[in-house]
PLY file of the C-alpha trace (Angstrom):
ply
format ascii 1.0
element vertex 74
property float x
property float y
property float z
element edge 73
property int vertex1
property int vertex2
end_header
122.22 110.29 129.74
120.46 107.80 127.02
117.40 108.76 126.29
114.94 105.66 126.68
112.49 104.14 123.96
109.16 104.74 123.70
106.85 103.96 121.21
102.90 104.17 121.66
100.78 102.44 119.29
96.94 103.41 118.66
94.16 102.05 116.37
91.38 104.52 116.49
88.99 105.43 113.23
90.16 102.82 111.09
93.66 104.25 111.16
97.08 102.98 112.73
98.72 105.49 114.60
102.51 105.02 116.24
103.86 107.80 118.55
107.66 107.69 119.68
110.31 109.94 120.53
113.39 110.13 119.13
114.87 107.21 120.53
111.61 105.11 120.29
111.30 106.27 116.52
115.16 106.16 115.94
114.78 102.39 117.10
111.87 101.39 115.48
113.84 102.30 111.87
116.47 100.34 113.00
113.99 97.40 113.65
112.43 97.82 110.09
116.02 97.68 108.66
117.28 94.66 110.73
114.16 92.75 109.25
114.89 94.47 105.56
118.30 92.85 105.10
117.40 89.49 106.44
118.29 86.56 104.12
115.87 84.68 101.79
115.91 81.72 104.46
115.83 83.73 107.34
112.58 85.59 106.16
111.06 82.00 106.33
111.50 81.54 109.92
110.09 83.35 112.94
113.43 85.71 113.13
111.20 87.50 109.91
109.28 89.50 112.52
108.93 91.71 115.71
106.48 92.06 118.32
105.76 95.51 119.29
103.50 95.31 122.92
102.90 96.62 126.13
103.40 92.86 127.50
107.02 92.87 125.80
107.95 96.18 127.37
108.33 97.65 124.05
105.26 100.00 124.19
103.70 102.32 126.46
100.69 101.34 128.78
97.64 101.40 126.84
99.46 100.48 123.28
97.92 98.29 121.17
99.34 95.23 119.84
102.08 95.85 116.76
103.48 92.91 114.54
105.97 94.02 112.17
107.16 91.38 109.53
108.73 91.01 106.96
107.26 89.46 103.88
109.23 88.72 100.40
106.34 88.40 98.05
104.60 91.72 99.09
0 1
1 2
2 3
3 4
4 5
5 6
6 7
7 8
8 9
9 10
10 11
11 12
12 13
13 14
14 15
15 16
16 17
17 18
18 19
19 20
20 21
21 22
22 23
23 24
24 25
25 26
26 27
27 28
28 29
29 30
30 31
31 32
32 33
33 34
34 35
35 36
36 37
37 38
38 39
39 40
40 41
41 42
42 43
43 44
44 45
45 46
46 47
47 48
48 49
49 50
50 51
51 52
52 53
53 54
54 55
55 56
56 57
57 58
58 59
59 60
60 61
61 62
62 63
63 64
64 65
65 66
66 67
67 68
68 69
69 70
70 71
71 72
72 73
């Protein structure tokens, strides 16, 4: 049986904290590297990042908001 993503996201003492298990962490580096090997042109249009939300059904109840993006002159 496939285990199902999960990712938790928390914002608590000025620090970011994400919680997953494997699959939910597995799939979150495979989200990072999807937006890493976008093209020049692509990274200038909305594909250049991910939502990461309870409301998206991406996160577990009580997560708080994620954006992920990717940005070329970082």
């Amino acid at each position: 049986m496939e285990e199902i993503e999960k990712l938790k996201v928390d914002y608590k003492d000025g620090e970011v904290e994400t919680w997953g298990n494997r699959a939910g962490l597995r799939g979150l580096g495979e989200l990072c590297l999807g937006l890493s090997e976008l093209s020049a042109e692509q990274a200038k249009t909305p594909a250049n990042h991910y939502h990461i939300e309870e409301c998206m059904n991406n996160a577990e109840p009580g997560s708080v908001p994620l954006i992920i993006t990717l940005k070329l002159d970082l």
